[in-house]
C-alpha positions in Angstrom: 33.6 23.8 -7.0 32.4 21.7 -3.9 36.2 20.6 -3.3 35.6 23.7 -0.9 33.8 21.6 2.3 35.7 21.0 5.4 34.2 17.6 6.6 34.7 19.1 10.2 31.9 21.3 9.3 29.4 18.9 8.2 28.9 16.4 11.1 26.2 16.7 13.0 26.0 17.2 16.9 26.1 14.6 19.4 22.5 15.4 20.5 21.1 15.3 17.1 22.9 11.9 16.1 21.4 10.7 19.5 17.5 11.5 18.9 17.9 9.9 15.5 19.0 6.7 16.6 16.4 6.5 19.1 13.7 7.4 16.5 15.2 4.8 14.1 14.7 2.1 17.3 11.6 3.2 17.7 10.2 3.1 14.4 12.0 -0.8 14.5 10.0 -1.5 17.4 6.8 -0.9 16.3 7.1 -2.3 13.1 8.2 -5.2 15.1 5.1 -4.9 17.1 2.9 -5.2 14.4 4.5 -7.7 12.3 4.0 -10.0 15.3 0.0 -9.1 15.1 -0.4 -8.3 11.8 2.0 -10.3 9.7 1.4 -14.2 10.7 -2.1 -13.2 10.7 -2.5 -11.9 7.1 -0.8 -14.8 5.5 -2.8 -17.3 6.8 -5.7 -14.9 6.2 -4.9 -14.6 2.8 -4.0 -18.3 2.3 -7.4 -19.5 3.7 -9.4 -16.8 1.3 -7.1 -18.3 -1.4 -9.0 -21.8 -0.6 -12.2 -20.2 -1.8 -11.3 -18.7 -5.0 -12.5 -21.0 -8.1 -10.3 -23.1 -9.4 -9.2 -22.0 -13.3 -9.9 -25.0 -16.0 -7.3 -24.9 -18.9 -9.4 -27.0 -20.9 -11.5 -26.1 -23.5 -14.5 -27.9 -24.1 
């Protein structure tokens, strides 16, 4: 059975719990850094091509 583990065993060092966090705020960062370039910019990118596309008729002539 797994009723075996000793939770003493299974944490993980100091060091290791230290890089992850600063990979996690990392990774945070830059997505930050490009939502601020990229996501404002594709919406209204995507809402201006949206102008051009042809406007569906529902009725049938």
């Amino acid at each position: 059975m797994i009723d075996d583990f000793d939770d003493d065993n299974l944490k993980a060092p100091e060091a290791l719990k230290d890089m992850l966090v600063s990979e996690i705020e990392l990774i945070r960062d830059a997505m930050t850094i490009v939502n601020m370039f990229l996501g404002e910019n594709m919406l209204a990118g995507v809402k201006y091509l949206q102008e051009f596309e042809p406007k569906k008729n529902n009725t049938h002539e």
